[in-house]
mmCIF entry with sequence, helices, sheets and N, C-alpha, C, O atoms, coordinates in Angstrom:
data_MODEL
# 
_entry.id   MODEL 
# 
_entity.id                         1 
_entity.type                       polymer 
_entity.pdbx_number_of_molecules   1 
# 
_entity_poly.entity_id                      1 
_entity_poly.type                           'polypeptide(L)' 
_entity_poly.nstd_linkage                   no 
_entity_poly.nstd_monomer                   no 
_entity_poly.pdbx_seq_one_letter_code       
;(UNK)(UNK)(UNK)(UNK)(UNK)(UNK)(UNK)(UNK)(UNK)(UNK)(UNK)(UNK)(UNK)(UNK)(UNK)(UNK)
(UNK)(UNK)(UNK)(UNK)(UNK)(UNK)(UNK)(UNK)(UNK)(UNK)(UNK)(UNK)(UNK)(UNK)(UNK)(UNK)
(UNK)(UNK)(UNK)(UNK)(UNK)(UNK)(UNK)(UNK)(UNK)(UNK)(UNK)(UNK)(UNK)(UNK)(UNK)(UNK)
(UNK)(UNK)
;
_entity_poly.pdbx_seq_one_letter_code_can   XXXXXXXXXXXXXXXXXXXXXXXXXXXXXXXXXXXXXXXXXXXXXXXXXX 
_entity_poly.pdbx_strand_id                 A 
# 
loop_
_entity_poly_seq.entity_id 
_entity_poly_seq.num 
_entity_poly_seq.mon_id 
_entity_poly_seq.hetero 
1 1  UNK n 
1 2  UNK n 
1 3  UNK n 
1 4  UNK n 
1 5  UNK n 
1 6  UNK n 
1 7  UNK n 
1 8  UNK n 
1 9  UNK n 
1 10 UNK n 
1 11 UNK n 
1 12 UNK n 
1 13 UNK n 
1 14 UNK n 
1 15 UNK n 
1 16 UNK n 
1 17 UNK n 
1 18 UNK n 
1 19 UNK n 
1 20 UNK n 
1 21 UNK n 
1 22 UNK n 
1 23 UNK n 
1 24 UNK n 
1 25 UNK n 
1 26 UNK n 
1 27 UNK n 
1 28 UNK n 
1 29 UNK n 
1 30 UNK n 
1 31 UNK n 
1 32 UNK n 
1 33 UNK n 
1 34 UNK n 
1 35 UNK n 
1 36 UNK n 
1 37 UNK n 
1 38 UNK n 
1 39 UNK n 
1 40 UNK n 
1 41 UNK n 
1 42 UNK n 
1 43 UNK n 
1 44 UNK n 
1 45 UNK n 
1 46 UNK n 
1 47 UNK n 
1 48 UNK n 
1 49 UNK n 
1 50 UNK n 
# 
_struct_asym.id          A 
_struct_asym.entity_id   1 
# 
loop_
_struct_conf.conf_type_id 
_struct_conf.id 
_struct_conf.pdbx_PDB_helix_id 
_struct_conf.beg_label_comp_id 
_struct_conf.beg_label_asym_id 
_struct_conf.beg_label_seq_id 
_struct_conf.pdbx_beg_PDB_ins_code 
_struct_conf.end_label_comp_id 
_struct_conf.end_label_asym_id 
_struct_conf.end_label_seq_id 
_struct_conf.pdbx_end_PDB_ins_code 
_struct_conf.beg_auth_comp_id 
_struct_conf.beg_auth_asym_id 
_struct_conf.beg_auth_seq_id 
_struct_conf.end_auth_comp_id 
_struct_conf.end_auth_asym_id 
_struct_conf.end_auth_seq_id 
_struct_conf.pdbx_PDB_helix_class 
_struct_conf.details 
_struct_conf.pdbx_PDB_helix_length 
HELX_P HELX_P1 AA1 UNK A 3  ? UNK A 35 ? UNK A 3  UNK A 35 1 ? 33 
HELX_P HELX_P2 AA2 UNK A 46 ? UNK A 49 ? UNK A 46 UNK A 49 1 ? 4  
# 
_struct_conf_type.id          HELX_P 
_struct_conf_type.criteria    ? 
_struct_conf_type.reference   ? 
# 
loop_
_atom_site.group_PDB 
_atom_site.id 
_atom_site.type_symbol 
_atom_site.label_atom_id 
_atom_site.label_alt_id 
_atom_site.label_comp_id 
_atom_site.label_asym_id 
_atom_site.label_entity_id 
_atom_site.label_seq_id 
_atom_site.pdbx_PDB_ins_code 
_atom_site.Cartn_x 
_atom_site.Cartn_y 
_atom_site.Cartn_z 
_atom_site.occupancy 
_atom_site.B_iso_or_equiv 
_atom_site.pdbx_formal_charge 
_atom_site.auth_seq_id 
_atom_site.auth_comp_id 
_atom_site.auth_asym_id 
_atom_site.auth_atom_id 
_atom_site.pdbx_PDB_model_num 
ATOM 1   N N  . UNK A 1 1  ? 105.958 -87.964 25.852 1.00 0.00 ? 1  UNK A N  1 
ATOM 2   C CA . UNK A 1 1  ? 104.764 -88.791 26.000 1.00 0.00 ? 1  UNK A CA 1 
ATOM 3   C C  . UNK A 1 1  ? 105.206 -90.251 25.964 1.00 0.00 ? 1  UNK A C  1 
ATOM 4   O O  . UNK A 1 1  ? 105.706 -90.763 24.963 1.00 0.00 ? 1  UNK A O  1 
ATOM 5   N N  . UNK A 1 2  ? 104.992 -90.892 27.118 1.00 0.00 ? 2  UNK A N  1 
ATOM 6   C CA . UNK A 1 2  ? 105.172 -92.474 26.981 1.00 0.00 ? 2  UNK A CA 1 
ATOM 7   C C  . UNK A 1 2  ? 104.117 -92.877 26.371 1.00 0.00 ? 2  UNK A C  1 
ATOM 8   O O  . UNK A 1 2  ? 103.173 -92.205 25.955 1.00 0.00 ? 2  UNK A O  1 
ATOM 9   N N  . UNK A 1 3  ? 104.375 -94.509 26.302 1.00 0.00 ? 3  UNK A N  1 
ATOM 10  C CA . UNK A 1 3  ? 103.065 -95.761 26.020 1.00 0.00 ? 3  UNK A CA 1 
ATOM 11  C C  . UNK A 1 3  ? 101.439 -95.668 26.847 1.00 0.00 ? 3  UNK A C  1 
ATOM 12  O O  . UNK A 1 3  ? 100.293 -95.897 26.461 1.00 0.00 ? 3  UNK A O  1 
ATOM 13  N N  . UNK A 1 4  ? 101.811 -95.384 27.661 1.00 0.00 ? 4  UNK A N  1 
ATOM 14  C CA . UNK A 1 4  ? 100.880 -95.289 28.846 1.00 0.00 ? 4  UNK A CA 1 
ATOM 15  C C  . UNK A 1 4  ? 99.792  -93.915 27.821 1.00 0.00 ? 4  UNK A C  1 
ATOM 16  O O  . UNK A 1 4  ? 98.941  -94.187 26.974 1.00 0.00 ? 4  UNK A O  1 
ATOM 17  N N  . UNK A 1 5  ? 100.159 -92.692 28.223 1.00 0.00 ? 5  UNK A N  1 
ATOM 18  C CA . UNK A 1 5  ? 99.718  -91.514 27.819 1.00 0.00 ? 5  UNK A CA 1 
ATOM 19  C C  . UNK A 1 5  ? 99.249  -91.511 26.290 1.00 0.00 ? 5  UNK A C  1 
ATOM 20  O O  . UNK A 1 5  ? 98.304  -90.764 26.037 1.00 0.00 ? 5  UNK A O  1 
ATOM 21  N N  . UNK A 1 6  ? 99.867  -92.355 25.098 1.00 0.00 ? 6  UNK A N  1 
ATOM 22  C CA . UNK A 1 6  ? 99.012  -92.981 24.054 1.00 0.00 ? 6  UNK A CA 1 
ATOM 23  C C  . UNK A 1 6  ? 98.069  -93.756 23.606 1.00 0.00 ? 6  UNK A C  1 
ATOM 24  O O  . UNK A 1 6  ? 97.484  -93.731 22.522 1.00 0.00 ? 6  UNK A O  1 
ATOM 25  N N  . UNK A 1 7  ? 97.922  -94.641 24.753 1.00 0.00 ? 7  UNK A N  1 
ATOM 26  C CA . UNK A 1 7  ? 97.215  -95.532 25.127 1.00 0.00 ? 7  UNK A CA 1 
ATOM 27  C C  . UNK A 1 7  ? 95.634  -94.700 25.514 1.00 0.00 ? 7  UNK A C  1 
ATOM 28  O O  . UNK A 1 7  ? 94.527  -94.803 24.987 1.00 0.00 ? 7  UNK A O  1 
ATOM 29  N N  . UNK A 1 8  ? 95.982  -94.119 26.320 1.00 0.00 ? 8  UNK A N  1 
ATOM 30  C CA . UNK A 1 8  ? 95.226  -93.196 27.088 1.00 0.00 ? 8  UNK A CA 1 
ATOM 31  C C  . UNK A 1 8  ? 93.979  -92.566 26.336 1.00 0.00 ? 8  UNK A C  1 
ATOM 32  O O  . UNK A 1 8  ? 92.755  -92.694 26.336 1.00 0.00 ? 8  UNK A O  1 
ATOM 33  N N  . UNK A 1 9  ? 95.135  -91.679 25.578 1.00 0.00 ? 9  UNK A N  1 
ATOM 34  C CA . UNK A 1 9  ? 94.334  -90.774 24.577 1.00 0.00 ? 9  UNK A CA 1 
ATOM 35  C C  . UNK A 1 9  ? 93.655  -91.581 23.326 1.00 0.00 ? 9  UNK A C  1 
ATOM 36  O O  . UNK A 1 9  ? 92.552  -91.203 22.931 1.00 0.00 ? 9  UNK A O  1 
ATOM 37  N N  . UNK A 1 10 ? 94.395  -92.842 22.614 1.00 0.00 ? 10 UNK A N  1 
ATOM 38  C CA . UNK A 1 10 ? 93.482  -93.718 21.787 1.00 0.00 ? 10 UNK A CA 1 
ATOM 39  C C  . UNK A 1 10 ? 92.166  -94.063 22.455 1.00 0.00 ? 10 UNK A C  1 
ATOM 40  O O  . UNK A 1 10 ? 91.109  -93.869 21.854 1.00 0.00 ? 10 UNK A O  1 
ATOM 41  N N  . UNK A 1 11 ? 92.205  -94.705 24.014 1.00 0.00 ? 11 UNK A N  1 
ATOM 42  C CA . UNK A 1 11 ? 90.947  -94.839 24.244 1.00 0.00 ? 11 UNK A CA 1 
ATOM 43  C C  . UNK A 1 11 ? 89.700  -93.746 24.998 1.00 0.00 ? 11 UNK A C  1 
ATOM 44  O O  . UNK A 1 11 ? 88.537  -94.027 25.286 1.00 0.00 ? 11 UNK A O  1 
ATOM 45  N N  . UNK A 1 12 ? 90.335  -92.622 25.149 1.00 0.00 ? 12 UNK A N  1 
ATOM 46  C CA . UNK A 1 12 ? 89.376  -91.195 25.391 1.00 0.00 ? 12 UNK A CA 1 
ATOM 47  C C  . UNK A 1 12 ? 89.193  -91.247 24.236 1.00 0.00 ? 12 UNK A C  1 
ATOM 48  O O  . UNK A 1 12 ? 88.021  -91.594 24.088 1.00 0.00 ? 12 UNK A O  1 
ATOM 49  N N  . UNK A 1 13 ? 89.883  -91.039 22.851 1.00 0.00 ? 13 UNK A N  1 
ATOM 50  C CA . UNK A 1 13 ? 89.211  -91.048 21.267 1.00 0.00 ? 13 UNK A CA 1 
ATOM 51  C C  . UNK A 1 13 ? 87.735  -91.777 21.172 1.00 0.00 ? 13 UNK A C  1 
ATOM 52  O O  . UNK A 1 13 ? 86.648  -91.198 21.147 1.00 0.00 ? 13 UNK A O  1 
ATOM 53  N N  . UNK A 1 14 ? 87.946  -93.018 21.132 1.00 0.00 ? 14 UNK A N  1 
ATOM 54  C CA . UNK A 1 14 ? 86.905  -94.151 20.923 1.00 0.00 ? 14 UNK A CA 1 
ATOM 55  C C  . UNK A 1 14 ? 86.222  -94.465 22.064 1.00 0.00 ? 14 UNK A C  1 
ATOM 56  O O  . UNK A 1 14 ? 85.315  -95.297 22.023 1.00 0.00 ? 14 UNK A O  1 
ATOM 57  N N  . UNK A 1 15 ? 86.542  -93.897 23.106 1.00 0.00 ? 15 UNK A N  1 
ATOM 58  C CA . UNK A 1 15 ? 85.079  -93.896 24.188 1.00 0.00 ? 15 UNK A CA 1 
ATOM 59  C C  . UNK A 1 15 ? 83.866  -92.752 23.928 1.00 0.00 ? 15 UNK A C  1 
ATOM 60  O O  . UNK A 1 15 ? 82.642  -92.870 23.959 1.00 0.00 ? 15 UNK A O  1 
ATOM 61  N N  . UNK A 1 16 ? 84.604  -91.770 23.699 1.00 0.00 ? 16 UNK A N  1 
ATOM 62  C CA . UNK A 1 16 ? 84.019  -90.653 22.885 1.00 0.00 ? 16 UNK A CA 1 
ATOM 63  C C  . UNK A 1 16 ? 82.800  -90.828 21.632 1.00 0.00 ? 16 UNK A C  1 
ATOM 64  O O  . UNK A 1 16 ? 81.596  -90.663 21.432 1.00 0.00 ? 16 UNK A O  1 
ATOM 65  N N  . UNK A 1 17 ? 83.470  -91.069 21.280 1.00 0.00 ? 17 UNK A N  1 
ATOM 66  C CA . UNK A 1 17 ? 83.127  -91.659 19.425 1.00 0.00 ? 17 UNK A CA 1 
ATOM 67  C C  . UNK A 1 17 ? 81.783  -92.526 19.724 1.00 0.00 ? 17 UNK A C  1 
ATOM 68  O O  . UNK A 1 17 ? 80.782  -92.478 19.008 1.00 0.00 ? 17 UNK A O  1 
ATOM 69  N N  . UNK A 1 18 ? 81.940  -93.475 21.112 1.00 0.00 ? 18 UNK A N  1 
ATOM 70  C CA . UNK A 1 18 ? 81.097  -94.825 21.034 1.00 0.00 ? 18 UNK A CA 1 
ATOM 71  C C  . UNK A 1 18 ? 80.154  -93.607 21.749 1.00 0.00 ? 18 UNK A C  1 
ATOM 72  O O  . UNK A 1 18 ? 79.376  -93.214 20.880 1.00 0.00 ? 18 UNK A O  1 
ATOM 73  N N  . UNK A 1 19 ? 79.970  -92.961 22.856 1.00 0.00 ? 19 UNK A N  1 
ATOM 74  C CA . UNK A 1 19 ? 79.252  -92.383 23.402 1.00 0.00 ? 19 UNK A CA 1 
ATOM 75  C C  . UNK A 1 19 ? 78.469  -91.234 22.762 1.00 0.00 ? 19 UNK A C  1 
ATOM 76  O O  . UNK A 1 19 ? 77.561  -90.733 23.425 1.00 0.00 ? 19 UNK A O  1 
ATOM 77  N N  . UNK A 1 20 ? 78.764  -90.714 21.395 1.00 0.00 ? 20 UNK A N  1 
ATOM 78  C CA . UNK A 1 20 ? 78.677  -90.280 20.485 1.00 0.00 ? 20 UNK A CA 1 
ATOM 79  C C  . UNK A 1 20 ? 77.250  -90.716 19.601 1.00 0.00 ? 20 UNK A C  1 
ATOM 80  O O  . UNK A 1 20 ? 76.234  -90.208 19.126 1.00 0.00 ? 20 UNK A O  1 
ATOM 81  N N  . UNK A 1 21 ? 77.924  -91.989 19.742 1.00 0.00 ? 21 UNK A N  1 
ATOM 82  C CA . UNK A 1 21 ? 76.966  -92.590 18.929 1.00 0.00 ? 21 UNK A CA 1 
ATOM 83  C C  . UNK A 1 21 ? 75.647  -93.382 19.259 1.00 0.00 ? 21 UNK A C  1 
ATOM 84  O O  . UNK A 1 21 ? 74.635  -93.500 18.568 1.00 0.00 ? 21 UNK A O  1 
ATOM 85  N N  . UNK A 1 22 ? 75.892  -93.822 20.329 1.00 0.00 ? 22 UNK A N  1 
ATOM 86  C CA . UNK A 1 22 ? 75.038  -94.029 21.959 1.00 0.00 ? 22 UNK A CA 1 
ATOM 87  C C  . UNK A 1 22 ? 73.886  -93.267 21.918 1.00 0.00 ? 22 UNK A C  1 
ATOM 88  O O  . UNK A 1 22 ? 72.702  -93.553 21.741 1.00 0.00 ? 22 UNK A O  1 
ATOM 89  N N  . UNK A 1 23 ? 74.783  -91.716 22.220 1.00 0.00 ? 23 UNK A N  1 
ATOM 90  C CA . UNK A 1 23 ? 73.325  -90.402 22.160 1.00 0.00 ? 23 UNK A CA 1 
ATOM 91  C C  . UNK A 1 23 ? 72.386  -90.384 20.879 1.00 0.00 ? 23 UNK A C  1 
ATOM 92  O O  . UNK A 1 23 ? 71.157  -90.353 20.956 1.00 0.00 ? 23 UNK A O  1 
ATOM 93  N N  . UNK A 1 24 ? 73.122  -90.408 19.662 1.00 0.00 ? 24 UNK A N  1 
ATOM 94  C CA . UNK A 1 24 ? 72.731  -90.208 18.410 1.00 0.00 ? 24 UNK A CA 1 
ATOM 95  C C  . UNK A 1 24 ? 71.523  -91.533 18.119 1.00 0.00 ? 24 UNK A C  1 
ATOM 96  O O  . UNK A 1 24 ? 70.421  -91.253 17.646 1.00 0.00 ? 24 UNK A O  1 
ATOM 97  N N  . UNK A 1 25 ? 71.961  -93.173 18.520 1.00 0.00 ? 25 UNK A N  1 
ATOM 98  C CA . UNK A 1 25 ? 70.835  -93.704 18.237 1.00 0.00 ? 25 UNK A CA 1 
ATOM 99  C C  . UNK A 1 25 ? 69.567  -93.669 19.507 1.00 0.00 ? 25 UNK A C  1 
ATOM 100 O O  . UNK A 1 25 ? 68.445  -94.060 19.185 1.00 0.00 ? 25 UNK A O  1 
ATOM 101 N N  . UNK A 1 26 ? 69.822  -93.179 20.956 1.00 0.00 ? 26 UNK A N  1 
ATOM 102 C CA . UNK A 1 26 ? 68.941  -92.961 21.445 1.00 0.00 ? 26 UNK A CA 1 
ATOM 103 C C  . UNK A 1 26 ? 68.090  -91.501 21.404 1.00 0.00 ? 26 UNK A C  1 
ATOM 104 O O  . UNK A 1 26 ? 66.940  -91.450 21.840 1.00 0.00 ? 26 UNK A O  1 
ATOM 105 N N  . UNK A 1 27 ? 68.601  -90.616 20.978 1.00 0.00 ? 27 UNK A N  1 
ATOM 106 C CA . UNK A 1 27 ? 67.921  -89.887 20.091 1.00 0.00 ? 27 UNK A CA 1 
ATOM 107 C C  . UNK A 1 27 ? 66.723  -89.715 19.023 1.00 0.00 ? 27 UNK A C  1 
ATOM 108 O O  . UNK A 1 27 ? 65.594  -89.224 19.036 1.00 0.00 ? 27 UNK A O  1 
ATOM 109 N N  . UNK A 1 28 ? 67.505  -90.337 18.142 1.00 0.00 ? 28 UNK A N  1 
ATOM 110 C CA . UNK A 1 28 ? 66.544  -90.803 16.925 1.00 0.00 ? 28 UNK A CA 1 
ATOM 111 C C  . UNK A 1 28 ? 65.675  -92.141 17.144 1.00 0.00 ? 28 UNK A C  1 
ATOM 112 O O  . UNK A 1 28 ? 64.706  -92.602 16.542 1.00 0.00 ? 28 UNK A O  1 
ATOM 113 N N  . UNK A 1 29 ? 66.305  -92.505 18.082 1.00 0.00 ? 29 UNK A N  1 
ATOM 114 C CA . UNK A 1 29 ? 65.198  -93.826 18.395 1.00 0.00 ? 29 UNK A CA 1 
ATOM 115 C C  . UNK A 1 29 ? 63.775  -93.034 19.019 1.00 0.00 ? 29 UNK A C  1 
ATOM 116 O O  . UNK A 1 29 ? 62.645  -93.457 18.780 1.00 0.00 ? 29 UNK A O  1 
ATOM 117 N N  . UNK A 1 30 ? 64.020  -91.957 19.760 1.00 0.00 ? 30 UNK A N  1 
ATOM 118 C CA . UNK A 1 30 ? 62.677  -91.219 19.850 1.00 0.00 ? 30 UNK A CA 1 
ATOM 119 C C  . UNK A 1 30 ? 61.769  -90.107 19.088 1.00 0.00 ? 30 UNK A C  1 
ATOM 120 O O  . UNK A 1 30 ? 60.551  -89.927 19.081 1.00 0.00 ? 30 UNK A O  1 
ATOM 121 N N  . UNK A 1 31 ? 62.759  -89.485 18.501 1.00 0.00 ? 31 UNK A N  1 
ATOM 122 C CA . UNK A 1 31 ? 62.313  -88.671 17.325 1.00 0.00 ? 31 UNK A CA 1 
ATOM 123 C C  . UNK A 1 31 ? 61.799  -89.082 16.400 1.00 0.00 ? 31 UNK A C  1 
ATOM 124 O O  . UNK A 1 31 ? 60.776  -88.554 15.963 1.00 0.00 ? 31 UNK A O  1 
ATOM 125 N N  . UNK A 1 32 ? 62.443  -90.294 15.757 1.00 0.00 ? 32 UNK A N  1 
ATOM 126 C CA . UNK A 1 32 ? 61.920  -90.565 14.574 1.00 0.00 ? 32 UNK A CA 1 
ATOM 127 C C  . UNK A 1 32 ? 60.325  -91.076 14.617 1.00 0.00 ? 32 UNK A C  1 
ATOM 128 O O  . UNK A 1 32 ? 59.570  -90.667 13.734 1.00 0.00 ? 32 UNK A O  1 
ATOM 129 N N  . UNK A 1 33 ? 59.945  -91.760 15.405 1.00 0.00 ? 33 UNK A N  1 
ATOM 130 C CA . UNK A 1 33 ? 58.599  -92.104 15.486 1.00 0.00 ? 33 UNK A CA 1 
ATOM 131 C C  . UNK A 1 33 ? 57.404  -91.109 15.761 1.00 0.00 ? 33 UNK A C  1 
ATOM 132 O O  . UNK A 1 33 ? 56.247  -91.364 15.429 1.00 0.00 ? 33 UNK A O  1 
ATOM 133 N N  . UNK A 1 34 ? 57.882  -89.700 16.537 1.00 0.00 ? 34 UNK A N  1 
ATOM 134 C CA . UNK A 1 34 ? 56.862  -88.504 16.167 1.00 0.00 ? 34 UNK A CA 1 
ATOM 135 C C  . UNK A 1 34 ? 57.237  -87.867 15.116 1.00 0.00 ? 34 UNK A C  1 
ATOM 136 O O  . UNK A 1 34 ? 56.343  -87.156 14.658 1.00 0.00 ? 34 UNK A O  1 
ATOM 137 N N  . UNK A 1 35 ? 58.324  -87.841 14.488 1.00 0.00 ? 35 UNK A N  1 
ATOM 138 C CA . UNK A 1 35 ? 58.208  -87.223 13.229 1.00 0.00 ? 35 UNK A CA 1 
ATOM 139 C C  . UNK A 1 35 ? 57.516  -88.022 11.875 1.00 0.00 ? 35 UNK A C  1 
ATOM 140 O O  . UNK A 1 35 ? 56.863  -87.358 11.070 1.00 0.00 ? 35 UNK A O  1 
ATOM 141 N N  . UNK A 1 36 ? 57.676  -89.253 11.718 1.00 0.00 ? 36 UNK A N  1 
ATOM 142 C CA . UNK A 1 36 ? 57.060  -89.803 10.830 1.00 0.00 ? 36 UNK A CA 1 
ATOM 143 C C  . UNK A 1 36 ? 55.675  -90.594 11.438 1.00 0.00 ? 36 UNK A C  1 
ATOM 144 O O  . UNK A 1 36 ? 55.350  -91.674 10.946 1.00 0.00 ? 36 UNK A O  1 
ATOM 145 N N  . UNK A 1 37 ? 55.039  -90.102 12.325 1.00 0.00 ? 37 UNK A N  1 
ATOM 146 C CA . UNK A 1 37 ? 53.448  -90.009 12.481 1.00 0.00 ? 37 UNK A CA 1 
ATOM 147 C C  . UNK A 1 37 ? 52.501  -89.188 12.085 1.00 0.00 ? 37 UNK A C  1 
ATOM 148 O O  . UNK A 1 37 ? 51.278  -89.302 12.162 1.00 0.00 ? 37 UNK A O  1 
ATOM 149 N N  . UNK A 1 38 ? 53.135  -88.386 11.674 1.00 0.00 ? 38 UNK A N  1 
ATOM 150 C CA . UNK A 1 38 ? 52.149  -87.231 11.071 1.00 0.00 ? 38 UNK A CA 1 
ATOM 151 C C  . UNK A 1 38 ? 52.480  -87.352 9.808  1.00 0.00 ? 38 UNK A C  1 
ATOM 152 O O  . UNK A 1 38 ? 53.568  -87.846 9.511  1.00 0.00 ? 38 UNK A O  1 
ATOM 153 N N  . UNK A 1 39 ? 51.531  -86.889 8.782  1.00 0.00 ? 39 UNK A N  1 
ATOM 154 C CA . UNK A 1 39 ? 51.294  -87.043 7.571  1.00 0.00 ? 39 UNK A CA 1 
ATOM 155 C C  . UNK A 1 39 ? 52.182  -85.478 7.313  1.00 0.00 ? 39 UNK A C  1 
ATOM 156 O O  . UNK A 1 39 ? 51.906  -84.602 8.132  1.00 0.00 ? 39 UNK A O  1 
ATOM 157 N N  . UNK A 1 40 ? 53.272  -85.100 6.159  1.00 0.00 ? 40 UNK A N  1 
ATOM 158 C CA . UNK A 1 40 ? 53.966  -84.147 5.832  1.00 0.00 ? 40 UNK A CA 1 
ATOM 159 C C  . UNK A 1 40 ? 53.060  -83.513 4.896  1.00 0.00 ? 40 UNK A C  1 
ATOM 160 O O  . UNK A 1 40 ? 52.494  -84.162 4.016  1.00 0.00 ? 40 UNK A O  1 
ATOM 161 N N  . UNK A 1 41 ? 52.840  -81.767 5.122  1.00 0.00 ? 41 UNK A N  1 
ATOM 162 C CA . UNK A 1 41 ? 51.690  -81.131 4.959  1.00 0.00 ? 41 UNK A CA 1 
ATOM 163 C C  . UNK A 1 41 ? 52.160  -79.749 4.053  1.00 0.00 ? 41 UNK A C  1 
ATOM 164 O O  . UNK A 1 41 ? 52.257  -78.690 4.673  1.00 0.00 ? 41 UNK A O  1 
ATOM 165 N N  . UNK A 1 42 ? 52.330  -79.762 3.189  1.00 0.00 ? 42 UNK A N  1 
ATOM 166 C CA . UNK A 1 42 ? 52.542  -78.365 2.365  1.00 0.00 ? 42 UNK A CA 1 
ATOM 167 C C  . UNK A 1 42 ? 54.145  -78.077 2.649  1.00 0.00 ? 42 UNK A C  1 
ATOM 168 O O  . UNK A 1 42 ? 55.131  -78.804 2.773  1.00 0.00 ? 42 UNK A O  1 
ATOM 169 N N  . UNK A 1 43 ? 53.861  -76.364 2.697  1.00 0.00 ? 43 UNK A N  1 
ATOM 170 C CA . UNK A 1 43 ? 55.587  -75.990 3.236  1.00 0.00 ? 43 UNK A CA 1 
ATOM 171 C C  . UNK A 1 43 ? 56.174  -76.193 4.658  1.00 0.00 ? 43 UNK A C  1 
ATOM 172 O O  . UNK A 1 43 ? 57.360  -76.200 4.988  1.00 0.00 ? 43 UNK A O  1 
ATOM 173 N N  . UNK A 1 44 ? 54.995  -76.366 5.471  1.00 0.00 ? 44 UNK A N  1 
ATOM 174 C CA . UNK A 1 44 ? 55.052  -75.937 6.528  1.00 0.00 ? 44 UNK A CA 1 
ATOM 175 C C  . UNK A 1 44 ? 56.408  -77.230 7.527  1.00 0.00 ? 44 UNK A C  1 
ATOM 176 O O  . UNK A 1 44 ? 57.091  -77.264 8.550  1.00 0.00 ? 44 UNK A O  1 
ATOM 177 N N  . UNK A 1 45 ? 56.169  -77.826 6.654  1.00 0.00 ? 45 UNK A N  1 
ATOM 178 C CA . UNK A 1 45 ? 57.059  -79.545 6.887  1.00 0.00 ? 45 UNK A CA 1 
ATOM 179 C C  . UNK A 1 45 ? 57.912  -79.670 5.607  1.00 0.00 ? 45 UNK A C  1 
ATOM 180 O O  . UNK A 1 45 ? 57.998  -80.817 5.167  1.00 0.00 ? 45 UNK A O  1 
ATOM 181 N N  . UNK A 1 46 ? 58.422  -78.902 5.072  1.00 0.00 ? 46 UNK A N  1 
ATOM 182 C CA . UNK A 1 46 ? 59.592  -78.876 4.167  1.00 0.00 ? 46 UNK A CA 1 
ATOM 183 C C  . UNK A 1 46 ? 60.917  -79.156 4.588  1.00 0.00 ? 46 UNK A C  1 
ATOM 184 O O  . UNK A 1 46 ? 61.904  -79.425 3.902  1.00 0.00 ? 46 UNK A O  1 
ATOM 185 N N  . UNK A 1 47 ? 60.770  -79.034 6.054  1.00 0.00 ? 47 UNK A N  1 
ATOM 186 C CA . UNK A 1 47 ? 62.497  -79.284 6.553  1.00 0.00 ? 47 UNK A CA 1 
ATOM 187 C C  . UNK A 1 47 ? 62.660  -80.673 7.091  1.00 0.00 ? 47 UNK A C  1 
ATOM 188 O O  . UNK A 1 47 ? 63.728  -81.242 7.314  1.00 0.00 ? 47 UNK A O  1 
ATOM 189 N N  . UNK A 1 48 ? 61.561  -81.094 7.250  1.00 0.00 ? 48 UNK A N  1 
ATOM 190 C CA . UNK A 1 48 ? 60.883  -82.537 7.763  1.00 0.00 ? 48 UNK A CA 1 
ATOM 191 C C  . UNK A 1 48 ? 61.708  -83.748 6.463  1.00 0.00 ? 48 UNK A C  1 
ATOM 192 O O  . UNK A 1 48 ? 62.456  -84.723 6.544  1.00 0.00 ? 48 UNK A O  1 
ATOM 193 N N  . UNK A 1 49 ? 60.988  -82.920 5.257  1.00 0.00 ? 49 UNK A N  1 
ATOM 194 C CA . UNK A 1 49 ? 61.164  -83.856 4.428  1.00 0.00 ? 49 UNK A CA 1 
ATOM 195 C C  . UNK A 1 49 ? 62.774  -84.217 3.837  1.00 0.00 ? 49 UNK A C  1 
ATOM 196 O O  . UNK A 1 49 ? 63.204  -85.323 3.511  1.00 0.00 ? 49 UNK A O  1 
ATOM 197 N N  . UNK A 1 50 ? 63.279  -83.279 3.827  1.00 0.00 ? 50 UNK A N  1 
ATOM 198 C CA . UNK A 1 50 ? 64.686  -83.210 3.477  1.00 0.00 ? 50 UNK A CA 1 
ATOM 199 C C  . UNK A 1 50 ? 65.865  -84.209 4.254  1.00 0.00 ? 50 UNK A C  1 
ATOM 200 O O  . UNK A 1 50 ? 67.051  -84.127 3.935  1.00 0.00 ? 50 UNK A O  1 
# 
């Protein structure tokens, strides 16, 4: 493995990672606002709350 081919794979690592994380806050950027619109109701929203 040369320089080149380390190089490589450090930045497939952390393009990854960033795209990763990309999904994860556009995700929750939509979830979270129907999940905490409704008022949490007995058991039935126990996994909600956790």
């Amino acid at each position: 493995m040369d320089e080149r081919d380390s190089v490589a794979e450090e930045f497939a690592a952390n393009y990854a990672e960033e795209r990763f994380a990309e999904l994860a806050r556009f995700l929750f950027a939509r979830t979270d606002p129907l999940l905490l619109s409704r008022p949490v109701a007995g058991d039935t929203d126990r996994a909600v709350q956790r």
